[in-house]
mmCIF file of the N, C-alpha and C atoms, coordinates in Angstrom:
data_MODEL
# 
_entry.id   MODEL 
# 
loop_
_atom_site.group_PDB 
_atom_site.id 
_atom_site.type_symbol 
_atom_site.label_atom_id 
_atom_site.label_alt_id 
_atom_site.label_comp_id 
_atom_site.label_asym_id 
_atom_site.label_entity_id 
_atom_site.label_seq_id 
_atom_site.pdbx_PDB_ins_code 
_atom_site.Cartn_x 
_atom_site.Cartn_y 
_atom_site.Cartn_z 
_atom_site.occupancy 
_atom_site.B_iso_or_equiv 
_atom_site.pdbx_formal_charge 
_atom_site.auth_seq_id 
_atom_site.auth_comp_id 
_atom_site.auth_asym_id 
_atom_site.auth_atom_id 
_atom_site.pdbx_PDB_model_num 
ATOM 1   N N  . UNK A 1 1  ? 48.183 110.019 47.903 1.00 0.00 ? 1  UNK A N  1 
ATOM 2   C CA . UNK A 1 1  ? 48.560 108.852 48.656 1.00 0.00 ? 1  UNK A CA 1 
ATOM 3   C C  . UNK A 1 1  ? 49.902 109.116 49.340 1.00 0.00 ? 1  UNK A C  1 
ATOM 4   N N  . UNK A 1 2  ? 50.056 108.416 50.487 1.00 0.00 ? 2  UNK A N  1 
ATOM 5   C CA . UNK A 1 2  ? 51.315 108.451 51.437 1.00 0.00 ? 2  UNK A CA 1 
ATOM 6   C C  . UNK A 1 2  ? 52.520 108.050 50.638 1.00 0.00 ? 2  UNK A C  1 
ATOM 7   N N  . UNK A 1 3  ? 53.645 108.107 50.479 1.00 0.00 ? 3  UNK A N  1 
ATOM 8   C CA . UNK A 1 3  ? 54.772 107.438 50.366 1.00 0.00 ? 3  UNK A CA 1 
ATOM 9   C C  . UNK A 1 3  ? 55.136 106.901 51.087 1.00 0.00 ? 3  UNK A C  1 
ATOM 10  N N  . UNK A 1 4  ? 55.011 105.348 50.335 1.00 0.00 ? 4  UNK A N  1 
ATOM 11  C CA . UNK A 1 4  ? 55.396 104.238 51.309 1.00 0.00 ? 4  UNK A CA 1 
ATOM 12  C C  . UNK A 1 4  ? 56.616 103.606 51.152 1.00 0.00 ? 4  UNK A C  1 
ATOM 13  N N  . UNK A 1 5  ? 57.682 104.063 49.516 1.00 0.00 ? 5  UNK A N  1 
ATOM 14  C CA . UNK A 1 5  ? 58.724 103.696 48.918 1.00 0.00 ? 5  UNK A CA 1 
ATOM 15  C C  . UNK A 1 5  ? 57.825 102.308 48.266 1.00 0.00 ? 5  UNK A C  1 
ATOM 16  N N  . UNK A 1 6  ? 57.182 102.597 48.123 1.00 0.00 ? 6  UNK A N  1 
ATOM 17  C CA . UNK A 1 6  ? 56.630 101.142 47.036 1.00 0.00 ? 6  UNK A CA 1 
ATOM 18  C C  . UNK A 1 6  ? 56.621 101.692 45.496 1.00 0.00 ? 6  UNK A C  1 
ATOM 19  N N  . UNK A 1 7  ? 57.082 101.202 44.688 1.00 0.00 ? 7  UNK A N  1 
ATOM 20  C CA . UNK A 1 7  ? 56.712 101.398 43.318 1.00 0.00 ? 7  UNK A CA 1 
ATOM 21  C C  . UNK A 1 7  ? 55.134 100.607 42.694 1.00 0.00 ? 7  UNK A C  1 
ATOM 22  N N  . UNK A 1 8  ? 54.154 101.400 42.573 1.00 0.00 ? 8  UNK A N  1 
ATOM 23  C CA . UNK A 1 8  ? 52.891 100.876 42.227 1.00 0.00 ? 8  UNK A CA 1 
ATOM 24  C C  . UNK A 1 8  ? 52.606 100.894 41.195 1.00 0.00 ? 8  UNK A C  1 
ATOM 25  N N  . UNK A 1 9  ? 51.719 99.709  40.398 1.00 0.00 ? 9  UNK A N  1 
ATOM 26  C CA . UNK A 1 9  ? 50.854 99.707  39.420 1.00 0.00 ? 9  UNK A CA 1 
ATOM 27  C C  . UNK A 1 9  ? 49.428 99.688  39.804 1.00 0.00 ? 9  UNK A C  1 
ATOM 28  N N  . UNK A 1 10 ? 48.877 100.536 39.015 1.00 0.00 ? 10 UNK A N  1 
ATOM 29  C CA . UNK A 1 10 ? 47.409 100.817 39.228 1.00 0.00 ? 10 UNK A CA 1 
ATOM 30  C C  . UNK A 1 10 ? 46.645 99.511  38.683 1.00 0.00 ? 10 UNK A C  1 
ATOM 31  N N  . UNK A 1 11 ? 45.935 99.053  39.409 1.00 0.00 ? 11 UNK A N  1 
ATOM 32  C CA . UNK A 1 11 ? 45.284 97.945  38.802 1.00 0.00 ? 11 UNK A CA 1 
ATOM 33  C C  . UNK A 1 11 ? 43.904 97.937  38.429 1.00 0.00 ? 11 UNK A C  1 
ATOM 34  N N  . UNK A 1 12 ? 43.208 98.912  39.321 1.00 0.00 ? 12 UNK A N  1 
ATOM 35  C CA . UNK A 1 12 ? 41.674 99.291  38.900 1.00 0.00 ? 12 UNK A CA 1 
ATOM 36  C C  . UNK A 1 12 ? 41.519 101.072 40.017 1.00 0.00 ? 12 UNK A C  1 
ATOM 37  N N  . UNK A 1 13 ? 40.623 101.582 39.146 1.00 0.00 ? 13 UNK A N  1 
ATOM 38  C CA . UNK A 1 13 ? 40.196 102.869 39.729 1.00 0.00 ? 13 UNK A CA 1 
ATOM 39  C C  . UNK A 1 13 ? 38.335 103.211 39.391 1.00 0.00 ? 13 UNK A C  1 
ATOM 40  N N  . UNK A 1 14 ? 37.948 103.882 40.547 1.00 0.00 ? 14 UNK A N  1 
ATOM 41  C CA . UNK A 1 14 ? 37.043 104.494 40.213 1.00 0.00 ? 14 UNK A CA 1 
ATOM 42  C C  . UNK A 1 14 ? 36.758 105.769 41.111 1.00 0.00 ? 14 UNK A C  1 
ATOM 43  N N  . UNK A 1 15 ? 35.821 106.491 40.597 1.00 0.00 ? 15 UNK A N  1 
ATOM 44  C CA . UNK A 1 15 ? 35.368 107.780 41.402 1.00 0.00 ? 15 UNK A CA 1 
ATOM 45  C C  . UNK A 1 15 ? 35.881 107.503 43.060 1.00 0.00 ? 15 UNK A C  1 
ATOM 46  N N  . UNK A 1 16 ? 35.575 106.076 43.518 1.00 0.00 ? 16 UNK A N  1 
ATOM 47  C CA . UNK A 1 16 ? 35.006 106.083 45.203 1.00 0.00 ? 16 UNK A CA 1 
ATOM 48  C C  . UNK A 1 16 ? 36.961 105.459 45.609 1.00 0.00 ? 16 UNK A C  1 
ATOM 49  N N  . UNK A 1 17 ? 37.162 104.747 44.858 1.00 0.00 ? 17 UNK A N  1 
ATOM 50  C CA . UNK A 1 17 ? 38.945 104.232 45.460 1.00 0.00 ? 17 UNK A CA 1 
ATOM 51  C C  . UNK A 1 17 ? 39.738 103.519 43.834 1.00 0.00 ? 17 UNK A C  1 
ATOM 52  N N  . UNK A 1 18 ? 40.639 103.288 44.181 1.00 0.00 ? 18 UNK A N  1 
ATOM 53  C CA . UNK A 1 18 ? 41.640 103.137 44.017 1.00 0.00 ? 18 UNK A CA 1 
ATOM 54  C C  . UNK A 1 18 ? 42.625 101.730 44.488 1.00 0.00 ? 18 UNK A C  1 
ATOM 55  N N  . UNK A 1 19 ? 43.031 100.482 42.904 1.00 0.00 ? 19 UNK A N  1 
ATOM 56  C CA . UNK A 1 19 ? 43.616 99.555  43.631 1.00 0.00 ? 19 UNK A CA 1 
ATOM 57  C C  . UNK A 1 19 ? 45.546 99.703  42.898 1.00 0.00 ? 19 UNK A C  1 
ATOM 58  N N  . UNK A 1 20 ? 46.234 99.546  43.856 1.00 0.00 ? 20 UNK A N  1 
ATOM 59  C CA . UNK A 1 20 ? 47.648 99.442  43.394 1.00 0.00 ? 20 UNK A CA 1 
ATOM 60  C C  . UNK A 1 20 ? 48.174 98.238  43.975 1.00 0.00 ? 20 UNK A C  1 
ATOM 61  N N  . UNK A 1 21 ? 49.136 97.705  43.111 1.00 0.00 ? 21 UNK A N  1 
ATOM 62  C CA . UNK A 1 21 ? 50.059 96.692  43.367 1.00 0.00 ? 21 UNK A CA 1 
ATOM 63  C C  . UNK A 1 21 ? 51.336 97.241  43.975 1.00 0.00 ? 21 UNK A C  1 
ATOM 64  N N  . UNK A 1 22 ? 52.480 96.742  44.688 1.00 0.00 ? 22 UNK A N  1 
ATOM 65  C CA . UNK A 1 22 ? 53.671 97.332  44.534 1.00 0.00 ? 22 UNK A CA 1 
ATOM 66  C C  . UNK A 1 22 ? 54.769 96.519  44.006 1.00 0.00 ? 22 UNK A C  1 
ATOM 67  N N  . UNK A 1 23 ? 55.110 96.635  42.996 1.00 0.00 ? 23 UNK A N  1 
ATOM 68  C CA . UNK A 1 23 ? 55.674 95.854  42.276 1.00 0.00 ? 23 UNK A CA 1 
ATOM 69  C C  . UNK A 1 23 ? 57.388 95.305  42.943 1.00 0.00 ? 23 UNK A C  1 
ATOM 70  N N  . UNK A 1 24 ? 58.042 95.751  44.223 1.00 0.00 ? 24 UNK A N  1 
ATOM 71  C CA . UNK A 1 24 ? 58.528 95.514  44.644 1.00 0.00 ? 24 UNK A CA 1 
ATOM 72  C C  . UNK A 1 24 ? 57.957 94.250  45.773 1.00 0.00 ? 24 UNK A C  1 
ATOM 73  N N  . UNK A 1 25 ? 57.294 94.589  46.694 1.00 0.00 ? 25 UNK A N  1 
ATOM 74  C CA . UNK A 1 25 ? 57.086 93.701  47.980 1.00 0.00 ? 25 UNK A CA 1 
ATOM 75  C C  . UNK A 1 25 ? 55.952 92.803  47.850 1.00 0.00 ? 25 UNK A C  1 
ATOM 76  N N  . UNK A 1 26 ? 55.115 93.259  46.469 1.00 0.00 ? 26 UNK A N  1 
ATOM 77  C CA . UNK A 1 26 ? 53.989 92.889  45.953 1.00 0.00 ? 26 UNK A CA 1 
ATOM 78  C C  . UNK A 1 26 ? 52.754 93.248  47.341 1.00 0.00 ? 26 UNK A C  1 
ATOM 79  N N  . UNK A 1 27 ? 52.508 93.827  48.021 1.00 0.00 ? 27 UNK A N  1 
ATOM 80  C CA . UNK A 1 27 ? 51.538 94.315  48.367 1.00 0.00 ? 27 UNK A CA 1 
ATOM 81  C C  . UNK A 1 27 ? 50.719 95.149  48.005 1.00 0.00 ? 27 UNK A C  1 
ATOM 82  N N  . UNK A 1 28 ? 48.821 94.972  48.302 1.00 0.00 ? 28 UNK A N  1 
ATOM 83  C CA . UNK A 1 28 ? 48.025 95.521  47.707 1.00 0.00 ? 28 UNK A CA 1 
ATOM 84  C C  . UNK A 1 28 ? 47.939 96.523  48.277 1.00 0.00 ? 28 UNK A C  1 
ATOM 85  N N  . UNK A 1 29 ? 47.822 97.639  47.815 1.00 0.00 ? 29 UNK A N  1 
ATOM 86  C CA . UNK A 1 29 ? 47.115 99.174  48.420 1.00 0.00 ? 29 UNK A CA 1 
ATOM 87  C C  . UNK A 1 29 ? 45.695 99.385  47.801 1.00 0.00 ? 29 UNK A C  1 
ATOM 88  N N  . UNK A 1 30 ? 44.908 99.683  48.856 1.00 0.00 ? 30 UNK A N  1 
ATOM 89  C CA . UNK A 1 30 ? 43.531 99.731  48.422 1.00 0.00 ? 30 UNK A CA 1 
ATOM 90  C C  . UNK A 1 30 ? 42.987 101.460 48.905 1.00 0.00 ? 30 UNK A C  1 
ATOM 91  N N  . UNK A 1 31 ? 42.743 102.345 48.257 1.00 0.00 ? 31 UNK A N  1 
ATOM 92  C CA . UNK A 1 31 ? 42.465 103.509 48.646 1.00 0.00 ? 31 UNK A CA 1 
ATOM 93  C C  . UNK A 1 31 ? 41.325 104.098 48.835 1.00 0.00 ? 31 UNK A C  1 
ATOM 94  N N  . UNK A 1 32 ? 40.782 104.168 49.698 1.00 0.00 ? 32 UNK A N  1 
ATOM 95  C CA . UNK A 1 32 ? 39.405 105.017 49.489 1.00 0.00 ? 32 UNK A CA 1 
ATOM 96  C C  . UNK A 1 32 ? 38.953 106.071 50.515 1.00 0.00 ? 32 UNK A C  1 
ATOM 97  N N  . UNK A 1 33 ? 38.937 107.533 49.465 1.00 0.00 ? 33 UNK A N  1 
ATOM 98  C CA . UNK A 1 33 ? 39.377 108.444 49.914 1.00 0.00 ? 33 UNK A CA 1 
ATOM 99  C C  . UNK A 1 33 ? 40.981 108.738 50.701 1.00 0.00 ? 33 UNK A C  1 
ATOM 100 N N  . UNK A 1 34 ? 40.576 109.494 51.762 1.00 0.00 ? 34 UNK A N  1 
ATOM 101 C CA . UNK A 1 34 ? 41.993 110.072 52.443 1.00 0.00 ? 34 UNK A CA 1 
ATOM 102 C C  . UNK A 1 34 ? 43.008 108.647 53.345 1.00 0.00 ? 34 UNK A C  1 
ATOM 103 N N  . UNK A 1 35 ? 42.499 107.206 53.050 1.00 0.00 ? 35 UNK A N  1 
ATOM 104 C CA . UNK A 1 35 ? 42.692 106.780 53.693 1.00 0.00 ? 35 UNK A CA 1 
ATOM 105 C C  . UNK A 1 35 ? 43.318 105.115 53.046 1.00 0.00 ? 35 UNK A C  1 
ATOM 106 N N  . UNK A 1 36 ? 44.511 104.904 53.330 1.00 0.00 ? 36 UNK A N  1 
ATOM 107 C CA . UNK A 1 36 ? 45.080 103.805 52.454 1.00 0.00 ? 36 UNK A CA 1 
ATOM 108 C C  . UNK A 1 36 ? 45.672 102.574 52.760 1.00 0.00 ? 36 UNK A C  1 
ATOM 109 N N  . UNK A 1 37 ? 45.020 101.071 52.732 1.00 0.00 ? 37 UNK A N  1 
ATOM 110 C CA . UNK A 1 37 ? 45.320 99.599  53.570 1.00 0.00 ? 37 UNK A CA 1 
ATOM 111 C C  . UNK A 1 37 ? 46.271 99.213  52.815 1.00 0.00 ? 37 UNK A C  1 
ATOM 112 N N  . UNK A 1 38 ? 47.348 98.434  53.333 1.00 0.00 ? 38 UNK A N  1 
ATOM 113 C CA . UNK A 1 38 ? 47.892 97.620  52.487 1.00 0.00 ? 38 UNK A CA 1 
ATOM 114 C C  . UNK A 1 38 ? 47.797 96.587  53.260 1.00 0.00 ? 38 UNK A C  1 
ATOM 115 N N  . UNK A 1 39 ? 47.689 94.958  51.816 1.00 0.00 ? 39 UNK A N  1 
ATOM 116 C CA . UNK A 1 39 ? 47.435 93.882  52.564 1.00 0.00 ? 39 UNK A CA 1 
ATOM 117 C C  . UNK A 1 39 ? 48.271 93.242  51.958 1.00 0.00 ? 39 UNK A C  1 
ATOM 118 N N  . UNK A 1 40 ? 48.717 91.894  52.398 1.00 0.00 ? 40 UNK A N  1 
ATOM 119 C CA . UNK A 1 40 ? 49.130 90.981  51.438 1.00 0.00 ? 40 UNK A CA 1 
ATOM 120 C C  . UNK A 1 40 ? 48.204 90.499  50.686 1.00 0.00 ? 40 UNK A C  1 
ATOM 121 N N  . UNK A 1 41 ? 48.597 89.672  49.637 1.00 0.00 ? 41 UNK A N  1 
ATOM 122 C CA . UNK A 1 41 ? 48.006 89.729  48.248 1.00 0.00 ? 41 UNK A CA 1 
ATOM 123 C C  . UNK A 1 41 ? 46.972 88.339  48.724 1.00 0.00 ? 41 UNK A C  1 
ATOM 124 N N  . UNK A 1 42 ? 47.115 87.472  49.557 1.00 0.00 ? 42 UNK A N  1 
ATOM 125 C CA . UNK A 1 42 ? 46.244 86.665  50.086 1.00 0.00 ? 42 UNK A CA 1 
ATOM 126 C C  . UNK A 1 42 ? 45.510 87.132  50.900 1.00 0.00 ? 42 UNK A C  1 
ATOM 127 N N  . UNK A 1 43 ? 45.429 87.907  51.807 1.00 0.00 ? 43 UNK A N  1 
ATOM 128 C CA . UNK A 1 43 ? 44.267 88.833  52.705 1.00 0.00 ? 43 UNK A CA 1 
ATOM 129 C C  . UNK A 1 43 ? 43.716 89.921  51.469 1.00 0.00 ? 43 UNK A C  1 
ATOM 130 N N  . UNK A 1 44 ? 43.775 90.591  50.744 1.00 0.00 ? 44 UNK A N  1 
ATOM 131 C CA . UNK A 1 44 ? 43.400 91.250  49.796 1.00 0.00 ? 44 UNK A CA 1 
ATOM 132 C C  . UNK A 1 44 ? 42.097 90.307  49.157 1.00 0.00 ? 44 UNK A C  1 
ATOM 133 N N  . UNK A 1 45 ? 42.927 89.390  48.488 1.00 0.00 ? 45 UNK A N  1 
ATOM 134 C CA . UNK A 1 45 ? 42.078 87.845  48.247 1.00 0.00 ? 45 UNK A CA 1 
ATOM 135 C C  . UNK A 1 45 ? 40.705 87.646  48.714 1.00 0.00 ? 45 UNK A C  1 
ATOM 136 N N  . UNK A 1 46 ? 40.905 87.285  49.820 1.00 0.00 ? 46 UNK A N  1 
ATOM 137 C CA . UNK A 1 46 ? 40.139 87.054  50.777 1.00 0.00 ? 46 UNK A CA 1 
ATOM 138 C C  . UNK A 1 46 ? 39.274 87.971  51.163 1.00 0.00 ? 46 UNK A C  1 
ATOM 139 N N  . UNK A 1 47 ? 39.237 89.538  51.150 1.00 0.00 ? 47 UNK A N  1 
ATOM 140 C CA . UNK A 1 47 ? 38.721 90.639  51.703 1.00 0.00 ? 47 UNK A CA 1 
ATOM 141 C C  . UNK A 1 47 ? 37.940 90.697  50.349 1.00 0.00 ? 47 UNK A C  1 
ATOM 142 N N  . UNK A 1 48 ? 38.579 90.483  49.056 1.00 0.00 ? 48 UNK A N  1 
ATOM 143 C CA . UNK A 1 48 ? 37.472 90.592  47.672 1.00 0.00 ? 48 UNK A CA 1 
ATOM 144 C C  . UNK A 1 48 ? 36.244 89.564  48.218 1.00 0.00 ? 48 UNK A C  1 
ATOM 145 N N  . UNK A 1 49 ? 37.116 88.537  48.240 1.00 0.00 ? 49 UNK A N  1 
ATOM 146 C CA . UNK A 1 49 ? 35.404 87.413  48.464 1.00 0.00 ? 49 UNK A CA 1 
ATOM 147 C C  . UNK A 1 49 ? 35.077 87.412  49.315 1.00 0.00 ? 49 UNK A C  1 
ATOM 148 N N  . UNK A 1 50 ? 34.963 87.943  50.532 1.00 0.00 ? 50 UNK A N  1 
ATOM 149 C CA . UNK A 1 50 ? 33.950 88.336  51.289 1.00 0.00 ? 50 UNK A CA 1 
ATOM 150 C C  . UNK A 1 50 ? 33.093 89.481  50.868 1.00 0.00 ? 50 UNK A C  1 
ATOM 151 N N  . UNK A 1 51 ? 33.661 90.536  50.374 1.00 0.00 ? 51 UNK A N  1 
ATOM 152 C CA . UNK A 1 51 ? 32.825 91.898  49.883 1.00 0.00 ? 51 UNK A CA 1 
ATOM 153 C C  . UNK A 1 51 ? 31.829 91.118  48.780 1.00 0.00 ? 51 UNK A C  1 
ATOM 154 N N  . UNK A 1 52 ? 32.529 90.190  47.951 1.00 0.00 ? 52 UNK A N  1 
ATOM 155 C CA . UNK A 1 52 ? 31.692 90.076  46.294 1.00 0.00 ? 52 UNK A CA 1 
ATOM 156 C C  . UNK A 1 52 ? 30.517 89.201  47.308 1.00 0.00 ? 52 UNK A C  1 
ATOM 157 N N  . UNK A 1 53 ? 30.836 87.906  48.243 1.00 0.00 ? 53 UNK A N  1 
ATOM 158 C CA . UNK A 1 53 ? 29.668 87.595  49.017 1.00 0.00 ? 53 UNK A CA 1 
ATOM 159 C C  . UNK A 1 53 ? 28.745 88.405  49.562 1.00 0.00 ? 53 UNK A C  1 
ATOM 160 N N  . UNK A 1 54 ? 29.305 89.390  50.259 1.00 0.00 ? 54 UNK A N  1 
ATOM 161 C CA . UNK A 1 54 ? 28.078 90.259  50.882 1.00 0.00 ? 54 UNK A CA 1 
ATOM 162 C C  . UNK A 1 54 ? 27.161 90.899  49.401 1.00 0.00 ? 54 UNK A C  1 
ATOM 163 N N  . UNK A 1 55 ? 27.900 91.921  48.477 1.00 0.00 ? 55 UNK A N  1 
ATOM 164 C CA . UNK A 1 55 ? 27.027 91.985  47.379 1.00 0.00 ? 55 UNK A CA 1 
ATOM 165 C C  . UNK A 1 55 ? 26.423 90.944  46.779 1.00 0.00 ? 55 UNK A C  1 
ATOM 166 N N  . UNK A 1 56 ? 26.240 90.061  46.657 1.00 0.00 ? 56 UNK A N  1 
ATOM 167 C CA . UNK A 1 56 ? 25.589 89.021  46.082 1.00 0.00 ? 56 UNK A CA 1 
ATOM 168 C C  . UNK A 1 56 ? 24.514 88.729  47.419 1.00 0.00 ? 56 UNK A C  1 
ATOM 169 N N  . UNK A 1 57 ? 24.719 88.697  48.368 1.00 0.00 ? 57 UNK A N  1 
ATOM 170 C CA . UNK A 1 57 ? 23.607 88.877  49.287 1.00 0.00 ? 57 UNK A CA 1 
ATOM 171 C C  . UNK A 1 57 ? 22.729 89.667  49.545 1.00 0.00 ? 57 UNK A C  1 
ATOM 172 N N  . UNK A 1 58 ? 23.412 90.852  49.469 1.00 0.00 ? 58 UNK A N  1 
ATOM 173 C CA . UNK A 1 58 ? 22.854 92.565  49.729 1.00 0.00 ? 58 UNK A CA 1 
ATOM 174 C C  . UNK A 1 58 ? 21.655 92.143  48.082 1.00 0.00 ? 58 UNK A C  1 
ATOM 175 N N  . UNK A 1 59 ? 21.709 92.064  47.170 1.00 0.00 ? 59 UNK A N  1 
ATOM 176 C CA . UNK A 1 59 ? 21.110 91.641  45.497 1.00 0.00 ? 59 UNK A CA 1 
ATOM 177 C C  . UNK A 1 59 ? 20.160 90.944  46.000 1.00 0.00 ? 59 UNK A C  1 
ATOM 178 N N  . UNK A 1 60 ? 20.352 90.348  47.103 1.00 0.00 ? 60 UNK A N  1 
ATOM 179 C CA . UNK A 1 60 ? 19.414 89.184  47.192 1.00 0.00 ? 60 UNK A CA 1 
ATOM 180 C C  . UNK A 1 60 ? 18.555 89.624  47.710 1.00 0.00 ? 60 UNK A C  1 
ATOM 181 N N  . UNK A 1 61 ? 18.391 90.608  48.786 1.00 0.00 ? 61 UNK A N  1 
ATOM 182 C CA . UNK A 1 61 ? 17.270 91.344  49.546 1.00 0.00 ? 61 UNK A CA 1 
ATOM 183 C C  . UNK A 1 61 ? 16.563 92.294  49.053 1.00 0.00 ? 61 UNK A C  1 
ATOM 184 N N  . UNK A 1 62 ? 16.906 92.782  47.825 1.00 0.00 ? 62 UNK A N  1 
ATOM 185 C CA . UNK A 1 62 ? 16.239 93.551  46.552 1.00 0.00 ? 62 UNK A CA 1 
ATOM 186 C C  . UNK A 1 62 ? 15.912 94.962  47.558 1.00 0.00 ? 62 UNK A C  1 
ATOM 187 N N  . UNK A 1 63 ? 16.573 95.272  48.324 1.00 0.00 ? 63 UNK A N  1 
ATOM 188 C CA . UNK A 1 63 ? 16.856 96.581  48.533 1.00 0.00 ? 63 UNK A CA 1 
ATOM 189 C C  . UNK A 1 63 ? 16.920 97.180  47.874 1.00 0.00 ? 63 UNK A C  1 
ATOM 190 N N  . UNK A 1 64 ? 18.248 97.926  47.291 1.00 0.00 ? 64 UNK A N  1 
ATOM 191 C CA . UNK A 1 64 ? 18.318 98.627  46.030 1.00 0.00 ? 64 UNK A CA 1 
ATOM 192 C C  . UNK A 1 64 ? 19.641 97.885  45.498 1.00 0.00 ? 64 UNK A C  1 
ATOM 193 N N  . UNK A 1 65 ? 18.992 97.090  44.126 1.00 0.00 ? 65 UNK A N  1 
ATOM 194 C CA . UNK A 1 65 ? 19.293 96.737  42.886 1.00 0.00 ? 65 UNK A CA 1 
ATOM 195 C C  . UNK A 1 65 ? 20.736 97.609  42.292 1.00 0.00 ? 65 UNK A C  1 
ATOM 196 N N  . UNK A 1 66 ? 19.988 98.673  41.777 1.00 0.00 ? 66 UNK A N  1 
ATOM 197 C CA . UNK A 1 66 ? 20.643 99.755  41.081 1.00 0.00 ? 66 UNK A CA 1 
ATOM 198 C C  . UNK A 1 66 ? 22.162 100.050 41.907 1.00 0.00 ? 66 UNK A C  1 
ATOM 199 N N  . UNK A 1 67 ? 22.310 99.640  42.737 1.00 0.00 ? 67 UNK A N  1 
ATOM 200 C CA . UNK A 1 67 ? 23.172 100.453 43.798 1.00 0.00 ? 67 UNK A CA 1 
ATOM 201 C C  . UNK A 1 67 ? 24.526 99.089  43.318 1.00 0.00 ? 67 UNK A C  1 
ATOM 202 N N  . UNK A 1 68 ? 24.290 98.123  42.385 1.00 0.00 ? 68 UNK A N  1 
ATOM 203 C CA . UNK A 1 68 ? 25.615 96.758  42.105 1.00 0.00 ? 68 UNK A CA 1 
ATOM 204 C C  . UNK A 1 68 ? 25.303 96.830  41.002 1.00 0.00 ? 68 UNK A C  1 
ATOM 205 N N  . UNK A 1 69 ? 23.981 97.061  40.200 1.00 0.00 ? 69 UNK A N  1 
ATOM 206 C CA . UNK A 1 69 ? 24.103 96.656  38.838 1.00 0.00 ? 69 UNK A CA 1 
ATOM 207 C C  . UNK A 1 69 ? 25.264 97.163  38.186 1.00 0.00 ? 69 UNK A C  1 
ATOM 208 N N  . UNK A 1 70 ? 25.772 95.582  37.318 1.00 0.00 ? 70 UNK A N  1 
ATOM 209 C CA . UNK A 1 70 ? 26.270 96.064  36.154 1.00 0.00 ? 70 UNK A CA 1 
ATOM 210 C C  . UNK A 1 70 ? 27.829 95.393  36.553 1.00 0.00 ? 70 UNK A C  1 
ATOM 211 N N  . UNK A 1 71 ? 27.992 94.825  38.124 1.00 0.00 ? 71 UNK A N  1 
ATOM 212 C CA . UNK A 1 71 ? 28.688 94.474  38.673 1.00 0.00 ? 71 UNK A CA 1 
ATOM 213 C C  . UNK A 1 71 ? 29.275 93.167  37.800 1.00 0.00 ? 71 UNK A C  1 
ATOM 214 N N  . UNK A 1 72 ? 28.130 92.271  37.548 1.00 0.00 ? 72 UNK A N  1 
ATOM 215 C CA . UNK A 1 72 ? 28.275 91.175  37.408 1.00 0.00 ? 72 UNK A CA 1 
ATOM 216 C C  . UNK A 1 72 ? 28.455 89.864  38.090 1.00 0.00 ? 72 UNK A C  1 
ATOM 217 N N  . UNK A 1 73 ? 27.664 90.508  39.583 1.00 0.00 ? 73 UNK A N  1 
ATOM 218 C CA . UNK A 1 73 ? 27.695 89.030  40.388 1.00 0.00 ? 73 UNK A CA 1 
ATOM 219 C C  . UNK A 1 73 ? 26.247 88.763  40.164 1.00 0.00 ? 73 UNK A C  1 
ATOM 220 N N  . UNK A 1 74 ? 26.384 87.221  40.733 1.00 0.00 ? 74 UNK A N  1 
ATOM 221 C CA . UNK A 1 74 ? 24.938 87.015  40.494 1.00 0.00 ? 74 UNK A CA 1 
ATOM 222 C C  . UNK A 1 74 ? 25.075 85.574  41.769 1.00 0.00 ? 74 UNK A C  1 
ATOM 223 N N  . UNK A 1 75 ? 26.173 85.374  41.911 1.00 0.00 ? 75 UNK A N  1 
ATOM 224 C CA . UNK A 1 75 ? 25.994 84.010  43.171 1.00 0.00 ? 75 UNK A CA 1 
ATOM 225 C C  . UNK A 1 75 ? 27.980 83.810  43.392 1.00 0.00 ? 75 UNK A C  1 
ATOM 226 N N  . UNK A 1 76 ? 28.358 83.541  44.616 1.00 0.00 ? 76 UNK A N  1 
ATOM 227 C CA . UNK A 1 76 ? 29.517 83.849  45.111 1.00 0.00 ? 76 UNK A CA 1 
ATOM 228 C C  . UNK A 1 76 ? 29.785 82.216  45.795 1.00 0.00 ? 76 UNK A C  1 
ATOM 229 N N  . UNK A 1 77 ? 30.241 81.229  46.039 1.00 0.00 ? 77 UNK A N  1 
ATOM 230 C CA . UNK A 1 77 ? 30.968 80.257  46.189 1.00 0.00 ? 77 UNK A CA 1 
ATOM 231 C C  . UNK A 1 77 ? 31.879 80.732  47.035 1.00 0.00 ? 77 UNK A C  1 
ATOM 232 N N  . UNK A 1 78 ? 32.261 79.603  48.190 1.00 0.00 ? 78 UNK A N  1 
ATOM 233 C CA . UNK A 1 78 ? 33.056 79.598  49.007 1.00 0.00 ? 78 UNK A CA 1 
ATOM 234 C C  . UNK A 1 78 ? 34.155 78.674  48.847 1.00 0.00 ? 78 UNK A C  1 
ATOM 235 N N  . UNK A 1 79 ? 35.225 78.934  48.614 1.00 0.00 ? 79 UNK A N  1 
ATOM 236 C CA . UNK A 1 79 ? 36.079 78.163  47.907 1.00 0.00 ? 79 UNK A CA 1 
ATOM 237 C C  . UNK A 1 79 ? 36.918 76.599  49.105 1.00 0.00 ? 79 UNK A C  1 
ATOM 238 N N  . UNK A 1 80 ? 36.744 76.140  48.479 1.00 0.00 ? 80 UNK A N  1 
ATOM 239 C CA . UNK A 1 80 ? 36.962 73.907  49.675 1.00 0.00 ? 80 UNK A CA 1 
ATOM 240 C C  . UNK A 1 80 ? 37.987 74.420  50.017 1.00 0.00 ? 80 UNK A C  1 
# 
């Protein structure tokens, strides 16, 4: 990852990316592969529940299943 002078905590990882906090400015870094966003922690927010919506949709077309199981969505709400 770039040096951005942020001090990060890792908050979740897997094979495909990578999530960090920066415990200074509190912005999210989201990594996947060679390539790294930072958002504020309310667009971050927001970018989760749209993704967890689309998977919970993508589930719904029984495409391929296997490809979220285990995720634990099963229906996504749009928050008032």
């Amino acid at each position: 990852m770039t040096d951005t002078g942020c001090t990060l905590q890792r908050l979740s990882s897997s094979a495909t990316c990578e999530v960090h906090a920066c415990l200074g400015c509190g912005a999210v870094h989201l990594t996947i592969g060679p390539m790294t966003w930072r958002f504020q922690p309310e667009r971050f927010v927001e970018i989760t529940r749209v993704v967890a919506e689309a998977v919970a949709r993508y589930r719904a077309l029984n495409l391929d299943e296997s490809a979220t199981a285990g995720l634990g969505i099963t229906a996504v709400s749009r928050p008032q």
